[in-house]
C-alpha positions in Angstrom: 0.0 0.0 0.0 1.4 3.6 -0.6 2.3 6.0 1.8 0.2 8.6 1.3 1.9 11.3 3.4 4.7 13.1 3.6 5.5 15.1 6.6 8.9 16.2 6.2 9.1 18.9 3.7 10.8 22.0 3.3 10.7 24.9 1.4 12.3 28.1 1.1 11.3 29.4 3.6 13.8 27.3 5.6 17.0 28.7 5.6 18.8 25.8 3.5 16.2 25.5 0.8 15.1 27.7 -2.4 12.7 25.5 -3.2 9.1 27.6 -4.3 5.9 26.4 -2.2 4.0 25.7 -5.5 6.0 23.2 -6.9 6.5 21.3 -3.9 3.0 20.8 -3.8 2.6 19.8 -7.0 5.0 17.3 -7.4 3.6 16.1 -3.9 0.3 15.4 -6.2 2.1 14.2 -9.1 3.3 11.3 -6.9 -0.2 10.6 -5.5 0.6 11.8 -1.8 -3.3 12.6 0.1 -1.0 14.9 2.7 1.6 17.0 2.9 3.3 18.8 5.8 5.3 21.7 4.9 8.0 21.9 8.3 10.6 24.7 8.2 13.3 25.1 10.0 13.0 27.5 13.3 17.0 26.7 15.0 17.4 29.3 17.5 20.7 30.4 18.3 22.4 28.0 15.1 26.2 28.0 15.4 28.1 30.3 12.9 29.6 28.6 9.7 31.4 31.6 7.9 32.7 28.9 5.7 28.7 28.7 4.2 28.1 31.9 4.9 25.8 30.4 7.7 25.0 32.9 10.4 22.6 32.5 13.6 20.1 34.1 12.1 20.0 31.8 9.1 17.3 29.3 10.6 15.7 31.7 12.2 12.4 30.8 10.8 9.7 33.9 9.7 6.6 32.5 10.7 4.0 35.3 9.9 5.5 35.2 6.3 5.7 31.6 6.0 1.6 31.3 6.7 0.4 33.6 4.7 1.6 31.8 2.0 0.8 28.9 3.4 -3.0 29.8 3.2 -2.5 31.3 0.3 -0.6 27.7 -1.4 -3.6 25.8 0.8 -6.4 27.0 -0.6 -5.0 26.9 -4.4 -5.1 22.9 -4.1 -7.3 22.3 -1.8 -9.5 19.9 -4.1 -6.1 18.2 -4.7 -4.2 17.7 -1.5 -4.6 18.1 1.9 -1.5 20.9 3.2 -0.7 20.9 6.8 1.1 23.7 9.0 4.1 22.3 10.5 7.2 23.1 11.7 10.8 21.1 12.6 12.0 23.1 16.1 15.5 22.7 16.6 15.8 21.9 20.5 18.7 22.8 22.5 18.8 23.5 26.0 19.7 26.2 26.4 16.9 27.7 24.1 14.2 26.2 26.1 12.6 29.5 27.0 12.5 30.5 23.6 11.0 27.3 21.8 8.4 27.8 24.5 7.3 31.0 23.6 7.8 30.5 19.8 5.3 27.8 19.5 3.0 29.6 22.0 2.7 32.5 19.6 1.8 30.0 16.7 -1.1 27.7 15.5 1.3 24.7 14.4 -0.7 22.1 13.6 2.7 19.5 14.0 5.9 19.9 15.3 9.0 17.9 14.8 11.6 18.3 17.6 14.9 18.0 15.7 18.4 17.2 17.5 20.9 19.3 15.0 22.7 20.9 17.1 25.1 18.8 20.0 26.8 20.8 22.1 27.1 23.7 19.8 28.1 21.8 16.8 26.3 20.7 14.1 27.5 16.7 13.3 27.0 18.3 9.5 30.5 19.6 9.8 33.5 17.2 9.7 34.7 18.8 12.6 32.3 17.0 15.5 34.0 14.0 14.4 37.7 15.0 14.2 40.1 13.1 16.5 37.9 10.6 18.2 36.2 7.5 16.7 32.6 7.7 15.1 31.3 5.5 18.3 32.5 8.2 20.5 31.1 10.8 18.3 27.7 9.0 17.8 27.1 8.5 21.9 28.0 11.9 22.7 24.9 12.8 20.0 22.9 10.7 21.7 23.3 11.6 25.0 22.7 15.0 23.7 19.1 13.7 22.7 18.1 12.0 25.6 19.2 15.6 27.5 16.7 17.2 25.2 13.7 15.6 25.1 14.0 15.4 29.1 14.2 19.3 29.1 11.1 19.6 26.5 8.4 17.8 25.6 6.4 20.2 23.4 6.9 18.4 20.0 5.0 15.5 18.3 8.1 13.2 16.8 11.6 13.4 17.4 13.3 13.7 13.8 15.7 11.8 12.4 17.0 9.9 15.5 20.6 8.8 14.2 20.7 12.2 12.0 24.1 12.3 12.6 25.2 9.3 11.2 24.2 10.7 7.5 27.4 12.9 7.8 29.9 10.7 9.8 33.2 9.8 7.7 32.4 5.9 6.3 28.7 7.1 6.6 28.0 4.9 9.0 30.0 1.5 7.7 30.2 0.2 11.2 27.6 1.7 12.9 24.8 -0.3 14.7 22.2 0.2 16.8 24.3 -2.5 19.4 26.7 -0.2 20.0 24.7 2.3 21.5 22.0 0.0 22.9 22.0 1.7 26.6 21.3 5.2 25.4 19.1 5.0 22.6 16.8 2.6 24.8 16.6 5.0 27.2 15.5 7.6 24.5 12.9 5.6 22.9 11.6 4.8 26.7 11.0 8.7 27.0 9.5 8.8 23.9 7.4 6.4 24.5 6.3 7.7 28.3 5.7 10.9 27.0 3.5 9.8 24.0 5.7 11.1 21.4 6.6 9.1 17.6 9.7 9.1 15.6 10.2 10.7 11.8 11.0 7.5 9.5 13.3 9.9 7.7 14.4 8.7 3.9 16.8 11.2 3.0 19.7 8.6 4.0 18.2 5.9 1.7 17.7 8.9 -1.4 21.3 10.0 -0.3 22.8 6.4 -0.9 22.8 4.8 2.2 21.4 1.7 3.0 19.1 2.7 5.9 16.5 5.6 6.9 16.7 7.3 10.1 16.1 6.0 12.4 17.0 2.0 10.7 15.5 -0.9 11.2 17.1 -1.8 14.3 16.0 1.2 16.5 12.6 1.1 14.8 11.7 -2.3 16.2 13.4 -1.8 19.3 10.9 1.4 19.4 7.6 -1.2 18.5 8.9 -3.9 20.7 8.9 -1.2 23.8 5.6 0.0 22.8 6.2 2.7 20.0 3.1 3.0 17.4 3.5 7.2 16.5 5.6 6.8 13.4 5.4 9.5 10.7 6.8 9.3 7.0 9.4 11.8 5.8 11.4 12.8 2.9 13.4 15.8 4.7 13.0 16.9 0.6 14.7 20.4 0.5 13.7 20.8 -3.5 10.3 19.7 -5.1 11.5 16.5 -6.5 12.4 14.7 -3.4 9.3 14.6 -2.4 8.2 10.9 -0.7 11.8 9.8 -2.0 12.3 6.4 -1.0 9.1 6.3 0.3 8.5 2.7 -0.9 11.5 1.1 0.4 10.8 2.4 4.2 7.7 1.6 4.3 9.4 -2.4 3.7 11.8 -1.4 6.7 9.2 0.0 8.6 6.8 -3.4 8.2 9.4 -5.1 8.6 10.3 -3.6 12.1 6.4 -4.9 13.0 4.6 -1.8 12.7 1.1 -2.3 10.7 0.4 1.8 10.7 1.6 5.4 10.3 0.5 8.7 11.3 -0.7 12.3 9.8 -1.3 14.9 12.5 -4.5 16.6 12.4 -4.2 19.7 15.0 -1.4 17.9 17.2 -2.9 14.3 17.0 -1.9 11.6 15.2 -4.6 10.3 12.7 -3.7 6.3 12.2 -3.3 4.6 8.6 -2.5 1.0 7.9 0.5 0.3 6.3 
């Protein structure tokens, strides 16, 4: 059965995208998605990348802008698709305060909490994983997760668990879900207690890699502890990566015993079988 929702999706109104509203849309419909989730970037307080010409204020995301078009793109397609309000918050803890108030002041209708940032650097750049060993590098991420989604709970999936294995030197060649059993445990047991999902994430698989984020391993340890909120996501930053991959997750993800996905509808997840 297709997946008929993708709820990963940025345009450019996220700081790393150019990619015009309309034509995300329509290749959404072209591919026979039902939903689509538009969910820019908001990272307060981003680490400067002069290299990039990446500033703090680059994913500073303008949310009074970004909706009017969003209305505006809505109602255009409305007898085609159904366009949902979202947003991926980048959590830190020190920005607490300031996620708080940022989603108080808007009508998000989801919200994916997104670890990019660990300890002030972004696992993107090659330098988080200079002179130590990819395990290292990989726990310290995680323990950075765990801190975050202890801190704040205001989000509805927890994007791309393993995000920053995409960017790790052998991309991940000896990485496994094993090796990091303790801690990732621990934050699918918060996820879980708190009623939050996970983002089956496909840029990895689109990017060459053999598994989504999170993989299969993390995704059944998730259902075996009780996990069912999983959402679809292509992380598509231009219009034709839209619900890349889409077919060989959703293999992965029945294969990690889930029967279902999720849409969110105001907050809530909205179940459909697999």
């Amino acid at each position: 059965m297709q997946i008929l929702a993708d709820y990963h999706v940025h345009s450019h109104h996220s700081g790393d995208s150019d990619a015009p509203m309309n034509e995300v849309v329509e290749s959404a419909i072209s591919k026979g998605l039902k939903f689509l989730c538009f969910t820019e970037h908001m990272d307060i307080d981003y680490p400067e990348y002069p290299q990039d010409n990446i500033t703090k204020n680059t994913f500073l995301l303008d949310a009074k802008t970004y909706k009017n078009e969003f209305l505006k793109i809505k109602d255009k397609y409305k007898d085609q698709i159904e366009l949902h309000y979202g947003v991926e918050l980048g959590l830190q803890p020190h920005v607490l305060e300031e996620n708080k108030a940022f989603l108080s002041e808007n009508d998000f209708e989801f919200v994916i909490g997104s670890n990019h940032i660990c300890n002030r650097k972004d696992p993107y750049y090659p330098e988080f994983f200079m002179d130590r060993s990819e395990q290292d590098a990989m726990n310290e991420f995680f323990e950075s997760t765990l801190e975050n989604i202890r801190l704040f709970n205001n989000y509805d999936v927890l994007g791309h668990l393993d995000y920053a294995i995409r960017y790790a030197p052998t991309k991940g060649a000896d990485y496994s879900y094993d090796q990091h059993r303790d801690i990732i445990d621990e934050i699918l047991k918060q996820l879980i207690s708190d009623g939050k999902g996970l983002d089956v994430n496909t840029k990895a698989l689109y990017s060459g890699m053999p598994q989504p984020n999170p993989d299969i391993n993390m995704l059944k340890r998730f259902r075996e502890l009780g996990g069912e909120i999983i959402t679809f996501g292509s992380d598509a930053h231009k219009a034709a990566d839209i619900s890349n991959k889409f077919d060989t997750a959703a293999d992965i993800v029945r294969a990690a015993g889930f029967t279902s996905y999720c849409i969110f509808k105001d907050r809530k997840p909205v179940f459909y079988n697999l």
